[in-house]
Backbone as numpy.savetxt, mean C-alpha at the origin, in Angstrom:
# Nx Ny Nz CAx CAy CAz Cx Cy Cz
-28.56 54.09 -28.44 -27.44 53.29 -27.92 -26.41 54.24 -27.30
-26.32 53.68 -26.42 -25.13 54.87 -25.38 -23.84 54.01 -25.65
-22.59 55.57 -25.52 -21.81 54.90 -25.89 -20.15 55.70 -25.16
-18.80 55.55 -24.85 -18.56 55.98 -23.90 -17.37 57.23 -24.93
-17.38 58.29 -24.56 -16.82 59.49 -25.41 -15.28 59.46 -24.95
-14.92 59.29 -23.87 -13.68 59.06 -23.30 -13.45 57.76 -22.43
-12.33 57.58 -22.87 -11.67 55.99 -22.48 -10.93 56.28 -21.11
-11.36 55.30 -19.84 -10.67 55.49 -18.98 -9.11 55.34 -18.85
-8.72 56.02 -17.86 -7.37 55.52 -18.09 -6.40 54.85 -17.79
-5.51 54.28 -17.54 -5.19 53.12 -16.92 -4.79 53.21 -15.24
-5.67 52.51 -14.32 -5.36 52.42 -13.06 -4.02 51.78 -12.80
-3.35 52.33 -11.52 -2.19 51.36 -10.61 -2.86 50.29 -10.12
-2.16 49.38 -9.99 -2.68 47.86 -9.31 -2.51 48.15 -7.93
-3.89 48.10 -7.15 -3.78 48.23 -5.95 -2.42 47.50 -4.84
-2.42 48.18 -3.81 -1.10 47.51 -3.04 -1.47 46.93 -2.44
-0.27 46.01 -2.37 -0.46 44.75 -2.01 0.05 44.41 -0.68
-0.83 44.72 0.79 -0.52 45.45 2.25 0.07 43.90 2.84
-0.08 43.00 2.05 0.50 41.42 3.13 -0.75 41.20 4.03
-0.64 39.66 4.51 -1.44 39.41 5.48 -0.75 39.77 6.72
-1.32 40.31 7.93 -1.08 40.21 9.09 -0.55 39.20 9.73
0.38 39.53 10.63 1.44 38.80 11.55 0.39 38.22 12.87
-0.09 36.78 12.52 -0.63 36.27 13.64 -0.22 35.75 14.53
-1.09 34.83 15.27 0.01 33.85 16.02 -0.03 32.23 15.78
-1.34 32.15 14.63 -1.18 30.57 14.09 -0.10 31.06 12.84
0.12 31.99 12.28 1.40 32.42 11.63 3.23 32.47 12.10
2.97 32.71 13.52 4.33 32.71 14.44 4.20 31.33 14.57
3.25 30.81 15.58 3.59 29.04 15.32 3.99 28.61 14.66
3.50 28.12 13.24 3.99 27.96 12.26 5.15 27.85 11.68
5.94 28.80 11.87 7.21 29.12 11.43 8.07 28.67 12.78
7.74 28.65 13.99 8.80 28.06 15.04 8.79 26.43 14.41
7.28 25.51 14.74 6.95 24.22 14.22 8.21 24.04 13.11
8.38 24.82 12.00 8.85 24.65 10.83 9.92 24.81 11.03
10.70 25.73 11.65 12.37 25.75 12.11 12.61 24.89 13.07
12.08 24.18 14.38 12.67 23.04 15.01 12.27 21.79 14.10
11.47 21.51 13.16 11.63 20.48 12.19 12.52 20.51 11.39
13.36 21.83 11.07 14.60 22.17 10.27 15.67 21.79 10.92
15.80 22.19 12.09 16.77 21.90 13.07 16.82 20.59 13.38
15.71 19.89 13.71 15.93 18.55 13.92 16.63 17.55 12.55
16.23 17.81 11.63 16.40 17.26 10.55 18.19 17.54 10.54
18.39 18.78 10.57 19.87 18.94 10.51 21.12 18.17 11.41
20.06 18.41 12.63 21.01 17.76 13.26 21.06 15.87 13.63
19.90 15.31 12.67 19.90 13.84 12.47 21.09 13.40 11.14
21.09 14.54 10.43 22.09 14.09 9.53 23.12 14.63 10.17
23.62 15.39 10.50 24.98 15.76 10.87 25.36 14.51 12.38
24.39 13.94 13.15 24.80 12.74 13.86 24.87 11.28 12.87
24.11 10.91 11.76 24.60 10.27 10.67 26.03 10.19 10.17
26.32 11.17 9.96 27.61 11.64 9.20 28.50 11.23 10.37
28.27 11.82 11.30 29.44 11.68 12.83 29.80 10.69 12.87
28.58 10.03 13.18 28.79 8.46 13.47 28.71 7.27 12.43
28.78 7.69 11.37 29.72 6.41 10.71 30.48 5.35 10.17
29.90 4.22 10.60 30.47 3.36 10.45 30.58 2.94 9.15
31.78 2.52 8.39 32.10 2.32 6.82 32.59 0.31 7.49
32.81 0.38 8.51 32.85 -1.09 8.20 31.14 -1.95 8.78
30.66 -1.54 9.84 29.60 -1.87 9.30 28.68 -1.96 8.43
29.02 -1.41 7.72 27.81 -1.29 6.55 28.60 -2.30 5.32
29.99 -1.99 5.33 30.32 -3.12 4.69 29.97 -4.47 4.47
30.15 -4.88 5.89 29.94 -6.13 6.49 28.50 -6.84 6.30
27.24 -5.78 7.31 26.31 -6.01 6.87 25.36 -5.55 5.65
25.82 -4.84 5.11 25.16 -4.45 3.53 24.82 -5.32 2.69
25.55 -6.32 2.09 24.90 -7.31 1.70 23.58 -8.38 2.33
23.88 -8.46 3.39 22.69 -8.58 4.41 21.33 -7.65 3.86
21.34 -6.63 3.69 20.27 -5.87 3.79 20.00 -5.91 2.33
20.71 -5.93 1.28 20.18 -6.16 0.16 19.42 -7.65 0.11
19.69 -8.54 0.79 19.41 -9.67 0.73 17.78 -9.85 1.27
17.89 -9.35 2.38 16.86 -8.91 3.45 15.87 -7.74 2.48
16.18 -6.95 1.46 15.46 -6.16 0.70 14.60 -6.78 -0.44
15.58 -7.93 -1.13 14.80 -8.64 -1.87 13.69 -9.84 -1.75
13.95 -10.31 -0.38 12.93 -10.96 0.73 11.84 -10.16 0.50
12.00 -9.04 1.11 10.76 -8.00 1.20 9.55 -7.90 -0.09
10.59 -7.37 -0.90 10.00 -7.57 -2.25 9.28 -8.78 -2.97
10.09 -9.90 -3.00 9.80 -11.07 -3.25 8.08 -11.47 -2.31
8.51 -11.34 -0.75 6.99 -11.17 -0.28 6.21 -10.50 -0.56
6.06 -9.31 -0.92 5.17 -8.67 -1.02 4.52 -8.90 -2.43
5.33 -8.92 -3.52 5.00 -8.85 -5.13 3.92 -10.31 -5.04
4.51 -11.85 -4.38 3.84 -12.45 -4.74 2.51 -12.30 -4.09
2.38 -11.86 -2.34 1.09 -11.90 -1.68 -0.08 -11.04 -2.52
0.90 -10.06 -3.32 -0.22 -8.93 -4.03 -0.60 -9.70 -5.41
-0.27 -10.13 -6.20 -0.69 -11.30 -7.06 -1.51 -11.89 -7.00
-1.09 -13.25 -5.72 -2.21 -13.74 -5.17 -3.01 -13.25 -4.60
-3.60 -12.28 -3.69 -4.18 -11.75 -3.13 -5.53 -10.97 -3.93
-4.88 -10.40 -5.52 -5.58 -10.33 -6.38 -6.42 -11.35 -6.77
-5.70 -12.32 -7.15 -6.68 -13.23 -7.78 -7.19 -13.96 -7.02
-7.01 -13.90 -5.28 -8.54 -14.38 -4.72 -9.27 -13.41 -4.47
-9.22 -12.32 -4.60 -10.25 -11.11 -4.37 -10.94 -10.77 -5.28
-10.95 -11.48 -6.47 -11.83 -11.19 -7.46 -13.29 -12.43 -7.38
-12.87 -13.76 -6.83 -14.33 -14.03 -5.90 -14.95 -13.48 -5.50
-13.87 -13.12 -4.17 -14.78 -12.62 -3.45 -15.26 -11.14 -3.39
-15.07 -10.57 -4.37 -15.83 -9.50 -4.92 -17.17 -9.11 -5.30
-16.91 -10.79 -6.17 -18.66 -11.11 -6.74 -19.21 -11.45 -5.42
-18.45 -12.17 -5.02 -19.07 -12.98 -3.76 -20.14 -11.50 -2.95
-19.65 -10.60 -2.55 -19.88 -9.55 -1.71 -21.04 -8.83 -2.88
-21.10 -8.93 -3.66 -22.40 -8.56 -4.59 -23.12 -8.93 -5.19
-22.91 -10.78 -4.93 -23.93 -11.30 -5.14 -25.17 -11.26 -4.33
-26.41 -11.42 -4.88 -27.68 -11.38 -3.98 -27.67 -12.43 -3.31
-27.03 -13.72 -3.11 -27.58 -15.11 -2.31 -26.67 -14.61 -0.88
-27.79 -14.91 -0.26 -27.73 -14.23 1.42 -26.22 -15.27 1.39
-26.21 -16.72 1.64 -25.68 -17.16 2.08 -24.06 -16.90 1.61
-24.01 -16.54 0.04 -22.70 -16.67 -0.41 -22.05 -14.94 0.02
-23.05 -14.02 -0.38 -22.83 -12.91 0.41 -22.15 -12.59 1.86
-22.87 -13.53 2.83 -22.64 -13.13 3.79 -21.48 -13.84 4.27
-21.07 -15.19 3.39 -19.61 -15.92 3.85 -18.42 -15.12 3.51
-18.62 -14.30 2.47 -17.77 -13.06 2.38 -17.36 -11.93 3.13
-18.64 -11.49 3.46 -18.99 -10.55 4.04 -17.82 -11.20 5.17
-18.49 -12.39 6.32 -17.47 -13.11 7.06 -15.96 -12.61 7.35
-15.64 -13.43 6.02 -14.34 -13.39 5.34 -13.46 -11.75 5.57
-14.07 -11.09 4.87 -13.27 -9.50 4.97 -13.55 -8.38 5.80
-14.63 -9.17 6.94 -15.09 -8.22 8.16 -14.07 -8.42 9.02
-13.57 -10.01 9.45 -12.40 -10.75 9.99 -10.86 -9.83 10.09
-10.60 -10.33 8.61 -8.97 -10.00 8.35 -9.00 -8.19 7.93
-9.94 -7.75 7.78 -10.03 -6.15 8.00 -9.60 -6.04 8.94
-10.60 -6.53 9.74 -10.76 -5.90 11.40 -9.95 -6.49 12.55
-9.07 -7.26 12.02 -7.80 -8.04 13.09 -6.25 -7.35 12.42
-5.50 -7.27 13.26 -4.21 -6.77 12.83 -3.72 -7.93 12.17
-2.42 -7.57 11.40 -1.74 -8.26 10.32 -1.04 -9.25 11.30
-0.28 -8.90 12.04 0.60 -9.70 13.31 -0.35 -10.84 13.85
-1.48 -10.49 14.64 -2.44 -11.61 14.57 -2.49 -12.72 14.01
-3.25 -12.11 12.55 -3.79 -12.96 11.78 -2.19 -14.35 11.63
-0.89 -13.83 11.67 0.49 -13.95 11.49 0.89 -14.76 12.47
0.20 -14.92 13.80 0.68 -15.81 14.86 -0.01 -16.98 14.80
-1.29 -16.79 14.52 -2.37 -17.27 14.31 -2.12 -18.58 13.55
-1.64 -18.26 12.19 -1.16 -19.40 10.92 0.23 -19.65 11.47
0.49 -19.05 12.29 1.97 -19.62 12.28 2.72 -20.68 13.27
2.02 -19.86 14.80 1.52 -21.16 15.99 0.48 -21.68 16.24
-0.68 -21.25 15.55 -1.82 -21.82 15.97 -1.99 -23.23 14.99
-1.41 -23.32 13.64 -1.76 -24.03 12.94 -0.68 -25.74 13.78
0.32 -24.76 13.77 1.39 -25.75 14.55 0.74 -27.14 15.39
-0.43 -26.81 15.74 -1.14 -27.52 16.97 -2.07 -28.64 16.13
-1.93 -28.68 15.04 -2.98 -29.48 14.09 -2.02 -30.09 12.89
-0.64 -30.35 13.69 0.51 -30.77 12.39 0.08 -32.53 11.75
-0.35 -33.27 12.94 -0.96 -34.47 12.12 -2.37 -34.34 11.54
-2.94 -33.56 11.75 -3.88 -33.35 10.30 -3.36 -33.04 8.89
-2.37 -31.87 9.42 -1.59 -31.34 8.25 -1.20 -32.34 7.24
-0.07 -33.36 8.17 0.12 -34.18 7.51 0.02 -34.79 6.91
-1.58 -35.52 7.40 -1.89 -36.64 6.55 -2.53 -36.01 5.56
-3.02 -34.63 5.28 -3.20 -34.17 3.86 -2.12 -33.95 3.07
-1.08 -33.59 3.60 0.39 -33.08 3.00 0.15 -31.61 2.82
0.25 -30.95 3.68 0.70 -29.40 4.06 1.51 -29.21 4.64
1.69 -30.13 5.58 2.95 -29.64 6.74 4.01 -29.04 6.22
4.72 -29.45 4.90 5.86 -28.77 4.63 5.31 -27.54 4.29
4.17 -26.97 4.29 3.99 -25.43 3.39 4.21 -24.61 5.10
3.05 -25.31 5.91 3.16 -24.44 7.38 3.88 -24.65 8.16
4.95 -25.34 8.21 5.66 -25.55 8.91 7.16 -24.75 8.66
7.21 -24.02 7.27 8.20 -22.87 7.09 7.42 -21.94 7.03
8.63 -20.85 7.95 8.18 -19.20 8.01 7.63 -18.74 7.41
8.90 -18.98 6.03 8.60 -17.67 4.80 7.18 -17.79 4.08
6.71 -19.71 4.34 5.17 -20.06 3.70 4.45 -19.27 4.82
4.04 -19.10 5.74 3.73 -19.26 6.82 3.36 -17.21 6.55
4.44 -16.96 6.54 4.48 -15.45 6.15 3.40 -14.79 5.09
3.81 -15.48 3.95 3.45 -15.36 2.39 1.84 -15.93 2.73
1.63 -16.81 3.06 -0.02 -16.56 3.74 -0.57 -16.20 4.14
0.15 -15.45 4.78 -0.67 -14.33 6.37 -1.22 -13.27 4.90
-0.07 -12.83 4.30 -0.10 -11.31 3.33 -1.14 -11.75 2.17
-0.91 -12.99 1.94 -2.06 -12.87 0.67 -3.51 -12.69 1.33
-4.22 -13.87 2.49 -4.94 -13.36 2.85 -5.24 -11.96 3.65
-5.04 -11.17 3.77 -4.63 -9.97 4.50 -5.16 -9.17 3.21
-4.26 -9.36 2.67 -4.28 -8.46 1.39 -5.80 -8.45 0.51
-6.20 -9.79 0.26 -7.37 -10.40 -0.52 -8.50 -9.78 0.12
-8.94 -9.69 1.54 -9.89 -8.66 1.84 -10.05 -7.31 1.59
-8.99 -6.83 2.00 -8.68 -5.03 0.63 -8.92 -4.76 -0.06
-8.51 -6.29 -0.78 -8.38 -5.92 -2.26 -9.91 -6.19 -2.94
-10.04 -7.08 -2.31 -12.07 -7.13 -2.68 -12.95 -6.07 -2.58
-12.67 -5.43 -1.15 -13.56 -4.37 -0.97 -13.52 -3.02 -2.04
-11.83 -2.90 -2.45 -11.52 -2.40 -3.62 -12.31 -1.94 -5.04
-12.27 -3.68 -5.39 -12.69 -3.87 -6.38 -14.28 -3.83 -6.23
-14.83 -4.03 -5.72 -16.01 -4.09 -4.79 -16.25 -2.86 -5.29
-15.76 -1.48 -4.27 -16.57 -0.46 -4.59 -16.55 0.23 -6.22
-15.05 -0.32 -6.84 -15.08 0.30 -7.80 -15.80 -0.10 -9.54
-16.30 -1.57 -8.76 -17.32 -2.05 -9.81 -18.80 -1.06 -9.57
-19.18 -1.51 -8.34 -20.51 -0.59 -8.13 -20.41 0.77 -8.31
-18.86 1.63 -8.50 -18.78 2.83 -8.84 -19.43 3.20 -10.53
-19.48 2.44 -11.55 -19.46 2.36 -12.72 -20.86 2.90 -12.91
-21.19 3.59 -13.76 -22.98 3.85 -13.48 -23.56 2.86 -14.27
-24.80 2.73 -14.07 -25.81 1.73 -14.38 -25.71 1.95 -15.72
-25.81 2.86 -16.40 -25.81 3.01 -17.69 -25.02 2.34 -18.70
-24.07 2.33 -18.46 -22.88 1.55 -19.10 -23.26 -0.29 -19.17
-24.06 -0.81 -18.37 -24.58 -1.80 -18.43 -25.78 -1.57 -19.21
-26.97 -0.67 -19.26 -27.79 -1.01 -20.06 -27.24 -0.73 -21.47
-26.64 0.05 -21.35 -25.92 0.49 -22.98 -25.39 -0.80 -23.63
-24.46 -1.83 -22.85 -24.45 -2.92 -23.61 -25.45 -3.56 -23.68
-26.54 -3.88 -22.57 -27.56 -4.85 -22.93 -28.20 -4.29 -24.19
-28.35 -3.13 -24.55 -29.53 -2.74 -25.80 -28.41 -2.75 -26.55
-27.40 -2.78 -26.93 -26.51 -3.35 -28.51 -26.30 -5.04 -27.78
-26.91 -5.60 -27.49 -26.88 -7.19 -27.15 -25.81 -7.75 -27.19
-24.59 -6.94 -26.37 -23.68 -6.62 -25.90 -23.93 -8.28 -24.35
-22.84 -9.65 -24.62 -23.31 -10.73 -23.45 -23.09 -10.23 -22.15
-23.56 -10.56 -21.30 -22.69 -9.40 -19.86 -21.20 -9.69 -19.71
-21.01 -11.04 -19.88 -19.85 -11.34 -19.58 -18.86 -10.67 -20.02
-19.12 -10.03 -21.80 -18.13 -9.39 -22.66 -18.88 -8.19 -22.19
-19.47 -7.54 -22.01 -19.61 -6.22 -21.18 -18.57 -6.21 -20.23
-18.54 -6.90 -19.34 -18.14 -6.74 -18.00 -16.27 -6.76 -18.50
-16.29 -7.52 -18.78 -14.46 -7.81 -18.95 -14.10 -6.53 -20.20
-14.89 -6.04 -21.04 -14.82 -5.06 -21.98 -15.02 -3.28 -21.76
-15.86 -3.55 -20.81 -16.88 -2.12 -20.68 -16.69 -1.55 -19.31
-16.93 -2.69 -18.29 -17.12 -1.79 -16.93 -16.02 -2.35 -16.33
-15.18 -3.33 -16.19 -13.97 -3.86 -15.73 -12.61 -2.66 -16.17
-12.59 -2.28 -17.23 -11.56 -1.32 -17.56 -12.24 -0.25 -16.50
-13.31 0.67 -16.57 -13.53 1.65 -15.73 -13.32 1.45 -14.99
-13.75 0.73 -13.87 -13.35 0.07 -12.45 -12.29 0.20 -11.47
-11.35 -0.59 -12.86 -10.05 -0.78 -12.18 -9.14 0.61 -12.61
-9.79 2.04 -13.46 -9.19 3.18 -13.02 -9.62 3.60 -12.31
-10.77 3.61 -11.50 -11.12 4.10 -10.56 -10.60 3.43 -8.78
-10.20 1.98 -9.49 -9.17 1.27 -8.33 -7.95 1.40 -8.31
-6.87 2.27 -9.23 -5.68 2.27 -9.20 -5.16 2.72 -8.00
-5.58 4.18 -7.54 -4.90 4.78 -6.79 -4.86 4.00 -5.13
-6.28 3.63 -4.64 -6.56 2.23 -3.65 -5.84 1.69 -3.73
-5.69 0.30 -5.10 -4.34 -0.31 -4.96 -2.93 -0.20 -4.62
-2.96 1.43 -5.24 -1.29 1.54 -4.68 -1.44 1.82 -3.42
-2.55 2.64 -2.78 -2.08 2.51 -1.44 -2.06 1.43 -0.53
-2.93 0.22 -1.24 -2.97 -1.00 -0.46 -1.62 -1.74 -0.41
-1.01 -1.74 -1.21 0.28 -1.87 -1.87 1.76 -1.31 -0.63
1.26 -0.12 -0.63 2.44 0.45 0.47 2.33 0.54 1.72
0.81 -0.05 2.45 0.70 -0.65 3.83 1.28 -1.77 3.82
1.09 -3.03 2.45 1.58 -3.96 2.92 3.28 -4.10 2.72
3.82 -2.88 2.24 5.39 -2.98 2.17 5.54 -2.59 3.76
4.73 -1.92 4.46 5.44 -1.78 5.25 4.96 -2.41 6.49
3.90 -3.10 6.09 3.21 -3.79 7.22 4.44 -5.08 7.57
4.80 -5.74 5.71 5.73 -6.84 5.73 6.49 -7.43 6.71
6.85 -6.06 7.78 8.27 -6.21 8.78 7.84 -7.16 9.92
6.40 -7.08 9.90 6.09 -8.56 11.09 6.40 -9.71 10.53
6.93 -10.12 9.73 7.01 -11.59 9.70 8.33 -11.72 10.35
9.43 -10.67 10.01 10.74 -10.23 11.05 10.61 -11.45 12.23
9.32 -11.11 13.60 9.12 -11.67 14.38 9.13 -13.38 14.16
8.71 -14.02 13.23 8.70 -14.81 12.79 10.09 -16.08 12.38
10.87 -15.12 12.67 12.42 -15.61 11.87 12.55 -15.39 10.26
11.54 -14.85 9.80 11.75 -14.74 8.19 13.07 -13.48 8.67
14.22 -13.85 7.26 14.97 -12.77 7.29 14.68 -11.67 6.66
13.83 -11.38 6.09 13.54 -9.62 5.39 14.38 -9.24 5.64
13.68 -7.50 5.33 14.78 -6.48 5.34 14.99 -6.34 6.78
13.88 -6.59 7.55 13.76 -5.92 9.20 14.32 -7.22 9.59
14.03 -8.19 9.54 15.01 -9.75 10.13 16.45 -9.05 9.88
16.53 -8.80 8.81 18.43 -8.52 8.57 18.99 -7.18 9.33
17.81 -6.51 9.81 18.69 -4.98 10.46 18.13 -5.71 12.15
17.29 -6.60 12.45 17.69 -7.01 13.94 18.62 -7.93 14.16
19.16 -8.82 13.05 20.45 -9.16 13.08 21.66 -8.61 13.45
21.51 -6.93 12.11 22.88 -6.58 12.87 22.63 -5.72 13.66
21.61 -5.76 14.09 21.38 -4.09 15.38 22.09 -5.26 16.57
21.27 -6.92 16.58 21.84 -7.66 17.75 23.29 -7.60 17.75
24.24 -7.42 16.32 25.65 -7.89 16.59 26.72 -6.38 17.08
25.68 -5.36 16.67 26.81 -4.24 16.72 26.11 -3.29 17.53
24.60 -3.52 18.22 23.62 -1.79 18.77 24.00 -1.10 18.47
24.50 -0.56 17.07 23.97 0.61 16.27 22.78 0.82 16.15
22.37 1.92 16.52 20.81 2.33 16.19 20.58 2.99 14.19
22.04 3.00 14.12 21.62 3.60 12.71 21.37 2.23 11.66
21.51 0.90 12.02 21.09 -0.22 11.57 19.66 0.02 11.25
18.28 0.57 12.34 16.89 1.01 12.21 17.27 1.75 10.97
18.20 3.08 11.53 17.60 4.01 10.80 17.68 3.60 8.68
19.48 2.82 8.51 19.49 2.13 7.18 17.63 1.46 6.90
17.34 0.91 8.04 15.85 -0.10 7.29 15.01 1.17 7.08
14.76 2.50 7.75 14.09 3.34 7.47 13.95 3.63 5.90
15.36 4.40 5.63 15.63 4.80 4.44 15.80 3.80 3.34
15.32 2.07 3.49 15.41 1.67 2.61 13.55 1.12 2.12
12.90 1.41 3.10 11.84 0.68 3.06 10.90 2.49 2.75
11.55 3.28 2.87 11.42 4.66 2.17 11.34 5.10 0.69
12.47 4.28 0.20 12.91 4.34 -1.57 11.86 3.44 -2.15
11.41 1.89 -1.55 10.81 1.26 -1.70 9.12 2.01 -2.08
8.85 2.79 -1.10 7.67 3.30 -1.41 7.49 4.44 -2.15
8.58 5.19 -2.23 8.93 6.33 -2.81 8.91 5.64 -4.57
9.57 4.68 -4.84 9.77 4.09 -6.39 8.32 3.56 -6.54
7.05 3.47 -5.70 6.54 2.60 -6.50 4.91 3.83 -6.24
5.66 5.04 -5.45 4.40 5.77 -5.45 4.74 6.47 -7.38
6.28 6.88 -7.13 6.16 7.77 -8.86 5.69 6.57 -10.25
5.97 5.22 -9.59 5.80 4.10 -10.65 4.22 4.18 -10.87
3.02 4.30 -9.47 1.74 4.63 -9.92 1.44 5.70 -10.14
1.93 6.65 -10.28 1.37 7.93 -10.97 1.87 7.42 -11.78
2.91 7.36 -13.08 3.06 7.06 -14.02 1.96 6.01 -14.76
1.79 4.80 -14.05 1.09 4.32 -14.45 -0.84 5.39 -14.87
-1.19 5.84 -13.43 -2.05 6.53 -13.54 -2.11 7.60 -14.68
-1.44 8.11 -14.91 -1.28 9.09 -16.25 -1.23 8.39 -17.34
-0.81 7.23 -17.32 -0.26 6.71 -18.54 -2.29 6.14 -18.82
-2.92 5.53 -18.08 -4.02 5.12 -17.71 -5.63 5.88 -18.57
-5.16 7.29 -17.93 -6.20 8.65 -17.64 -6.01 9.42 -19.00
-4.43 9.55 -19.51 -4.80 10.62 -20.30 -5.81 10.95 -21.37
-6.85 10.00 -21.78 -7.59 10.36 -22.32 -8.89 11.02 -22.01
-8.48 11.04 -20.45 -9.47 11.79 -19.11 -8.91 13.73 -19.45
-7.81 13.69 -19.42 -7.45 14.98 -18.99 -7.74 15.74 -20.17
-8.05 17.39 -19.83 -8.16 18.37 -20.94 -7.12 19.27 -21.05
């Protein structure tokens, strides 16, 4: 057995020469100082310009117009859930026919813009008001804010299927035979076993489905719904302040900003028995 008679001795840590001065390195750093500069000088024209009585005036407006927003969105995502869990199965069931009316369904409102689908229910239905009637709908389509709140749930309900969709078939097969051999019913499998996996593997999807439609919301604006964006073309019409936009910016900003740290929280709160 060989063995070593003298101990080396302790080396200097090689130096440390830097990377070279390129020119996707010089870019870089210009890109990054006129984005500094710009930024500086959007707040310092903020600050300039000022107005403490507009915002007075219309501020309550925009809180008002904020909770619109919210109010739309929380319920379309609700509902939107609970018709997308049909058509979930629907999209994985084997019967051609029920399959493919799905299929239909979320190839459609995928693949058409939100505004569309939004004119669509909103003047198109307009044209069929004595049918409406004599079922008794007219009062639902014949206001905006219904009119609105429909566009988003369906909108939403195709997303949210495909969602859930992939994140059921994400689950491995195993986890299903594992309950069938402890005679485990599927049904209590499914709502017990592979439904919890699923929907962690759908969290992060959801939230992002979640913060297209906060910000998709602002078309119903067009509509006459007052939202947040109805209430800043209100007062952009009474005063052309442009910093009226910029208030809806920074509020429909916090909005997504509170509900991205609200799903990580959730997500952690979810996982930690994932992490090492």
């Amino acid at each position: 057995m060989s063995h070593s008679e003298v101990l080396i001795p302790p080396q200097p840590a090689p130096k440390d020469f830097g990377k070279p001065l390129s020119f996707a390195r010089v870019m870089g750093c210009i890109v990054v100082g006129l984005w500094i500069v710009l930024a500086v000088g959007l707040v310092a024209m903020i600050i300039s310009g000022w107005d403490i009585g507009n915002f007075t005036r219309y501020g309550p407006r925009y809180l008002h117009g904020l909770m619109t927003t919210i109010t739309l969105v929380a319920i379309s995502v609700v509902c939107g859930a609970i018709l997308s869990l049909p058509l979930a199965f629907a999209r994985m069931s084997k019967n051609k026919i029920i399959n493919g009316l799905a299929f239909c369904y979320v190839y459609v409102f995928r693949g058409t813009p939100l505004l569309a689908q939004l004119f669509l229910i909103y003047y198109g239905l307009g044209q069929f008001r004595p049918q409406l009637e004599s079922v008794g709908l007219w009062w639902f389509f014949r206001e905006a804010w219904y009119c609105g709140l429909f566009s988003m749930t369906i909108n939403t309900a195709a997303y949210q299927a495909e969602i859930l969709r992939g994140a059921i078939e994400s689950v491995p097969r195993g986890q299903h035979e594992a309950a069938s051999s402890l005679g485990i019913h599927k049904v209590i499998a499914f709502r017990k076993i592979v439904l919890p996996q699923a929907l962690i593997v759908a969290l992060r999807p959801y939230g992002n489905e979640i913060i297209l439609l906060i910000k998709g919301s602002a078309v119903v604006a067009i509509i006459t719904v007052l939202d947040l964006m109805g209430e800043t073309r209100y007062a952009f019409s009474r005063t052309f302040d442009y910093q009226t936009y910029l208030w809806a910016a920074i509020f429909y900003l916090i909005m997504v900003e509170a509900l991205r740290h609200l799903w990580d929280w959730i997500e952690r709160r979810l996982t930690r028995h994932l992490k090492r």
